[in-house]
N, C-alpha and C positions, 0 to 999 in steps of 0.2 A: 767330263766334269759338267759343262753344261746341257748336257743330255741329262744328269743327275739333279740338277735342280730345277729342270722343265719339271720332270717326273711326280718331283716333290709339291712343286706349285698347281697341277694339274692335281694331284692328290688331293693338296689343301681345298682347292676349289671344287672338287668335288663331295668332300667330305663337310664343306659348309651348305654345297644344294642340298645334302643329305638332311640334315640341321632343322633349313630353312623347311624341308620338305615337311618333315618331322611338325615342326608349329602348328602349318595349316591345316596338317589331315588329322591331330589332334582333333578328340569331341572337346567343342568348350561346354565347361559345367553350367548347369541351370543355374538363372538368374537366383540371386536371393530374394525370396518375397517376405515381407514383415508389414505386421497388418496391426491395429491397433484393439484392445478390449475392451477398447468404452471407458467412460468416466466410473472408476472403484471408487469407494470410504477409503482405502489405502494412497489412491493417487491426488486425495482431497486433500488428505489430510498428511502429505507433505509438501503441499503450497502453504500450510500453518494460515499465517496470518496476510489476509490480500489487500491492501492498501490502496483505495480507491479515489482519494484526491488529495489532499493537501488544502484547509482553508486558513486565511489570514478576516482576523478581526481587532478593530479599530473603535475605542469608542473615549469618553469623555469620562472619568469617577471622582466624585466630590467629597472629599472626608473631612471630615468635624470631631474634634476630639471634647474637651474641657477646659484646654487651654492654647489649643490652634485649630487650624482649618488648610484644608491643600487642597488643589486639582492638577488632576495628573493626564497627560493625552496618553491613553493606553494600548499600544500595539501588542497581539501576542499573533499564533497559531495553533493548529491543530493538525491531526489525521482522522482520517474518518476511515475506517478497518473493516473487515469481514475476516471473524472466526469461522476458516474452510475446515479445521477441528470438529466441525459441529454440523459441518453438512450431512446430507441422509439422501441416497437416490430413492426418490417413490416409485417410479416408472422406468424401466428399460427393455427395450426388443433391440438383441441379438441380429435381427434378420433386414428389420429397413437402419436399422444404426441410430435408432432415436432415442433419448432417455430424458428425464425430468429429475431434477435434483429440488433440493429442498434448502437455504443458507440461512445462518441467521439474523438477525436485522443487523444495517450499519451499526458499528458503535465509533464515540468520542474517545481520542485515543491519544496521549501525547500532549496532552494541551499543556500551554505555557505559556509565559508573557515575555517576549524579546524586550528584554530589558538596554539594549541597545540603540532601540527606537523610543523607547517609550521616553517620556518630556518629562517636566514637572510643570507645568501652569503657573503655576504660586502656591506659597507655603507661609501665612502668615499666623501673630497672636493673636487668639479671643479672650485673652486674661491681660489683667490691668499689672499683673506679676511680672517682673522684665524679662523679658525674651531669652530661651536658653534652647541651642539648635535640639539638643538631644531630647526636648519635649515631644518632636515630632518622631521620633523613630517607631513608639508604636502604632505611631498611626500610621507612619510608611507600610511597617510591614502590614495590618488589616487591611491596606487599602490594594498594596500585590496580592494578597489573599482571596480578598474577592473578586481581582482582576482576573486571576487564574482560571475563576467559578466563571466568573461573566463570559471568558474567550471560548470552554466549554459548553459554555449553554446554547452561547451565538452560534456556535460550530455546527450541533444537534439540532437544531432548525428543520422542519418538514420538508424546506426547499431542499439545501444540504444530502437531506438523508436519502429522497429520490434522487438526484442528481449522484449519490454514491451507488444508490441500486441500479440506475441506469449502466453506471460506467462496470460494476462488477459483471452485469447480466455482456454485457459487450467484450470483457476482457473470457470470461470465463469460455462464450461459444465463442469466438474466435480459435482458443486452445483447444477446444475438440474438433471443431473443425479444420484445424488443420492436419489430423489425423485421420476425415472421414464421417463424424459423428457429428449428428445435429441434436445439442443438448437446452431445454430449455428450463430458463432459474425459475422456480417458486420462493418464496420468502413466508417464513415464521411469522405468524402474527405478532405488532408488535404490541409490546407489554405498557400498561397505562404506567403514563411517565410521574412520577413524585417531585419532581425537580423543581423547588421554589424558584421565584427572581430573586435576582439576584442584586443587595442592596450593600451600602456600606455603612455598615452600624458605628455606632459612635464608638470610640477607640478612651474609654478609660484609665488614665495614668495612676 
């Protein structure tokens, strides 16, 4: 009997040299190589929309109606975006892995007025008529109105809009390059801006 399960145990152990043997004389398979194609219009354009900072604006707006007058401490924000929809490669070689793409200008994106922050200064009559609160409501809202415009406009600023191209040109070659490829931004010229200042008209009841 224990002659019977020597037999067996020396089998077992033989039969896992066997096994083991099996593993290493095994060819292991070539590595997987996967290599990148460069920046396409197709892999632009599903980053869509590339969000390149986030600005907060702050300022003072004075409204006058016909029968009051308010000032308001106005906080709002913005985004400042890149339509990667709209990109266009001008330049690319294959062989040293360099390409040249083409974006369109920052744009103002999202603007708003955090009504959470924003104050009211004072809200008083300019009529000898007695004081009724609801006098002021249209001038509330033309006065968020414009605020809206003004956090917008503030946002679009020269400083702003390089300071977005900078950080786009920084987020986009970092992403190629970390696949191998040295991509450098051009930008669209940008478009002669219409954009008045931005005032608060008088608020007629």
């Amino acid at each position: 009997m224990k002659t019977l399960i020597l037999a067996f145990g020396l089998l077992a152990v033989f039969i896992g040299l066997l096994i083991c043997l099996r593993q290493f004389c095994i060819e292991k398979p070539p590595p997987i190589i996967v290599t990148s194609q460069g920046p396409t219009i197709e892999r632009l354009e599903r980053l869509a929309t590339l969000v390149t900072s986030r600005v907060c604006v702050a300022d003072v707006l004075v409204g006058e109606s016909d029968s009051c007058k308010g000032c308001w401490l106005v906080r709002g924000d913005c985004l400042l975006t890149v339509d990667l929809s709209k990109a266009a490669i001008v330049d690319r070689d294959d062989t040293t892995k360099r390409a040249t793409i083409r974006l369109p200008q920052p744009e103002v994106t999202h603007a708003r007025v955090d009504h959470t922050r924003t104050r009211v200064w004072e809200v008083r009559s300019t009529s000898w008529v007695p004081w009724h609160a609801d006098r002021s409501a249209g001038l509330l809202d033309e006065v968020m109105h414009q605020a809206q415009l003004m956090v917008a406009q503030a946002a679009g600023s020269k400083e702003n809009i390089e300071h977005a191209k900078r950080s786009a040109e920084v987020i986009i070659g970092a992403l190629f390059e970390h696949v191998g490829w040295d991509v450098k931004v051009t930008w669209q010229e940008a478009p002669t801006s219409d954009m008045k200042a931005v005032t608060v008209e008088t608020c007629q009841r």
